[in-house]
C-alpha positions as CSV (number, residue, x, y, z in Angstrom):
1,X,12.5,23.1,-6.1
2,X,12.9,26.4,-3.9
3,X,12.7,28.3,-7.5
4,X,9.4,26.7,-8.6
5,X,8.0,27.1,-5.2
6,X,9.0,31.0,-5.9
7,X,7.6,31.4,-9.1
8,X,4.8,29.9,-8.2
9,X,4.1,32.1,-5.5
10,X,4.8,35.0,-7.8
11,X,2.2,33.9,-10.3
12,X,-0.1,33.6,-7.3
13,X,0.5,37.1,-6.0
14,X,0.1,38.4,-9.7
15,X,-3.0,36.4,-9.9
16,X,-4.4,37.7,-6.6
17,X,-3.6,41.5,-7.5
18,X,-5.2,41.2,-11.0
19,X,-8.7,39.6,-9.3
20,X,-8.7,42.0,-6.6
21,X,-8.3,44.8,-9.0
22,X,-10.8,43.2,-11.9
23,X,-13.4,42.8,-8.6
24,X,-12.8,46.6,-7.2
25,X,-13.7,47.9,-10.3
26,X,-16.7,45.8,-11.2
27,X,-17.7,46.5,-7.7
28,X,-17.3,50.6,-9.1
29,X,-19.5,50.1,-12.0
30,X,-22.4,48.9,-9.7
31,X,-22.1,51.3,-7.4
32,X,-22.1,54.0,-10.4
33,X,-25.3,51.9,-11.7
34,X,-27.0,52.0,-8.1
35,X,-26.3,56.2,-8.0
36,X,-27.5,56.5,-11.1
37,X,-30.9,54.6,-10.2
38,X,-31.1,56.5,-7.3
39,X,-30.5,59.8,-8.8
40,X,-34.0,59.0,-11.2
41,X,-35.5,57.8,-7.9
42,X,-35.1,61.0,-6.3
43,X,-35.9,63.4,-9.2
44,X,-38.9,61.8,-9.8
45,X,-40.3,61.6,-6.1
46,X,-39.4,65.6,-6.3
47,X,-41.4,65.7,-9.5
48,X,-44.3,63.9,-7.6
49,X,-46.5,65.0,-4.6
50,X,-47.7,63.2,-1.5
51,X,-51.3,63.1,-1.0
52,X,-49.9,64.7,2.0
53,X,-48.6,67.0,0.9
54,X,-51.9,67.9,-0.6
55,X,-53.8,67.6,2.2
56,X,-51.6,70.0,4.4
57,X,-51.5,72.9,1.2
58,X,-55.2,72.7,1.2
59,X,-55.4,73.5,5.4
60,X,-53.1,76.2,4.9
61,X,-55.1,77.9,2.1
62,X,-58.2,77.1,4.1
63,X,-56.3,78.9,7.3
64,X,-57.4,82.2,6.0
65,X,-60.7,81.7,5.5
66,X,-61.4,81.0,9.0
67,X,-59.3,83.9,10.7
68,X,-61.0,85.4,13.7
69,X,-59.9,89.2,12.9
């Protein structure tokens, strides 16, 4: 009885171990999926300009046209 009670534990620890390590990695992949995503996110925002951003380029070239020297 003690020995089944052992091996069952065993097979239980080896169990445990194996989904722990199965669910670390999947959790990896998604994380390396998300990055990625992100990564596009970013390079395309950079590749993209505010209306803002715009706005505030066309006071600054404006600035000079209106300099009291």
């Amino acid at each position: 009885m003690e020995l089944e009670i052992k091996l069952r534990s065993e097979k239980m620890d080896h169990f445990l171990v194996h989904q722990i390590s199965a669910s670390k990695q999947k959790l990896r992949e998604t994380q390396e999926v998300q990055i990625d995503y992100l990564e596009d996110v970013m390079k395309e925002l950079k590749g993209k300009r505010s209306p803002a951003d715009s706005v505030s380029e066309g006071i600054q070239a404006n600035m000079g046209k209106f300099s009291c020297e």
